[in-house]
N, C-alpha and C positions, 0 to 999 in steps of 0.2 A: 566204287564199292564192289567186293566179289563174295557172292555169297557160296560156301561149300557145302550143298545140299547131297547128303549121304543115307541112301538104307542101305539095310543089313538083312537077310533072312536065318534066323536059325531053326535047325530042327525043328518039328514038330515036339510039344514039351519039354523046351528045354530052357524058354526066356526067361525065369526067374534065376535059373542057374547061370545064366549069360550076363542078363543083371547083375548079380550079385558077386560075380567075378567082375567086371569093370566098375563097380560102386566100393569096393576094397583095393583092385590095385589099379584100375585106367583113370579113373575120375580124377584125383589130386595131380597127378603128373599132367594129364591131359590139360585140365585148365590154366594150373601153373604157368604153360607156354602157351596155350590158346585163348587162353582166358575164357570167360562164362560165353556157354553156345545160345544160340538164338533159342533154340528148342532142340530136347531131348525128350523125343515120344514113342510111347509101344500104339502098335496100329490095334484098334478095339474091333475091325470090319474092314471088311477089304480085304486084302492081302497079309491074311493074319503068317499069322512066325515072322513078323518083320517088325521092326524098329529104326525111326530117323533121329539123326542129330544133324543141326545147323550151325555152323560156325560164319561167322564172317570177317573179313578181313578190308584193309584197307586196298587192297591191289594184291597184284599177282607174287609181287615181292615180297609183301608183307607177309603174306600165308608162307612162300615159301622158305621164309628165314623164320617163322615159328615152328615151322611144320622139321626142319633141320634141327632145332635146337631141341623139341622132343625128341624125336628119332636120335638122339644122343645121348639122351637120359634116359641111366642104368633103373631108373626108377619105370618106364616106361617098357619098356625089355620086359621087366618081369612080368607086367601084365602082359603083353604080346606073346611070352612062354605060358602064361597062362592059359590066356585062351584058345593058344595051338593043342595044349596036351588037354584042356577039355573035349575039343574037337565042335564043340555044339556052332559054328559057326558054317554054313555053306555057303552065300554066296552075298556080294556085296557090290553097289553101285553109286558109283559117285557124280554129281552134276554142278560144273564152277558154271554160277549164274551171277547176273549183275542185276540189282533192282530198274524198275522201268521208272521213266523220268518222271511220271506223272504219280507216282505211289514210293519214293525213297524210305529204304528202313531207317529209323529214328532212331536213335542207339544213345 
């Protein structure tokens, strides 16, 4: 299993609008080909202006012939222009992790 553990930082005050631009145009395209994430969370303490999503995949192949097949769809694009021309987006970090033998994610 490869888990694709992702945050995101935006601006300061701007997560609802970052939200609410990927809950109209990222969300249906994104699942479509990744299907439902492990978790889609805004950080409440911590590392605030940050937000994670969890995807998981069967192996490395798997992600990457889903991850190919959105990056295709014109539906996906418009959110991607979207969230360019908002701008609220700075900085983003991605980690392909694999569950540990003794705790496997149940799915």
């Amino acid at each position: 299993m490869l888990v694709d553990h992702r945050t995101y930082t935006v601006k300061p005050g701007t997560m609802a609008k970052q939200m609410a631009i990927y809950q109209e145009y990222g969300w249906k395209p994104q699942t479509r080909h990744l299907g439902q994430p492990l978790a889609y969370l805004i950080t409440e303490s911590g590392e605030v202006n940050t937000y994670v999503h969890i995807w998981v995949y069967k192996d490395a192949a798997d992600r990457a012939a889903k991850r190919a097949a959105m990056a295709a769809d014109p539906e996906w694009h418009v959110f991607l222009q979207k969230g360019a021309e908002a701008g609220y987006l700075i900085a983003q970090r991605n980690n392909l992790m694999t569950d540990a033998p003794f705790a496997p994610i149940n799915r």
